[in-house]
C-alpha positions in Angstrom: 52.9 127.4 165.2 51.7 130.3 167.3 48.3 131.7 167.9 46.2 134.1 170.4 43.7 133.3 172.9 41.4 136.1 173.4 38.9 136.3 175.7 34.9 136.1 175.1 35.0 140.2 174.7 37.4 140.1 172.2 40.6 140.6 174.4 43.7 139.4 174.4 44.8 137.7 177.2 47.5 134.5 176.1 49.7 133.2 173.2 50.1 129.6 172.4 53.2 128.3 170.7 53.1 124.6 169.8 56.0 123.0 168.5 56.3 119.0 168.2 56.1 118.0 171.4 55.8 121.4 173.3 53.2 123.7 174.4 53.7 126.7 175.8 51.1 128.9 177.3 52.5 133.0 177.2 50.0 134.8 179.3 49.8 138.9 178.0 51.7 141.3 179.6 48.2 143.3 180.2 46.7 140.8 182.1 46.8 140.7 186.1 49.8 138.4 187.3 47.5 136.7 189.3 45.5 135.4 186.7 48.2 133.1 185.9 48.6 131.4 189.7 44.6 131.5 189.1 45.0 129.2 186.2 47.6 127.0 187.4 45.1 126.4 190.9 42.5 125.5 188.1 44.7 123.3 186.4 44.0 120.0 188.3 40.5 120.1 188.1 40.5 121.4 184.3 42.1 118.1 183.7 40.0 115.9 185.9 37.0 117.2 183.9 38.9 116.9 180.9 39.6 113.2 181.4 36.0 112.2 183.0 34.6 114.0 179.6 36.3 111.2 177.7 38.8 113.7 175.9 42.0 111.8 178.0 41.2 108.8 176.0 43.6 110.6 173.3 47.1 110.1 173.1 49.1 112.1 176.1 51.2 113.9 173.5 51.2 117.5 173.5 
């Protein structure tokens, strides 16, 4: 399963394929390179909020 992650102006800026138990995040060719160590910077605290919002309560299956 694949699909596109645009941004809030319509853009798009990723591609997510999901498979069973793999996700994988494909950031568009267009976008700055350094969006992508951007987003892996934000990563920790993404999932800290993530978890305190009570979404971690799920199963940690991707």
């Amino acid at each position: 399963e694949e699909r596109s992650v645009l941004s809030t102006s319509g853009d798009k800026i990723a591609r997510i394929r999901q498979k069973e138990r793999e996700l994988k995040l494909l950031i568009d060719k267009n976008v700055p390179a350094t969006f992508a160590a951007f987003l892996v910077d934000q990563l920790p605290a993404l999932f800290d909020a993530f978890s305190e919002a009570g979404e971690g309560q799920e199963t940690t299956e991707a």
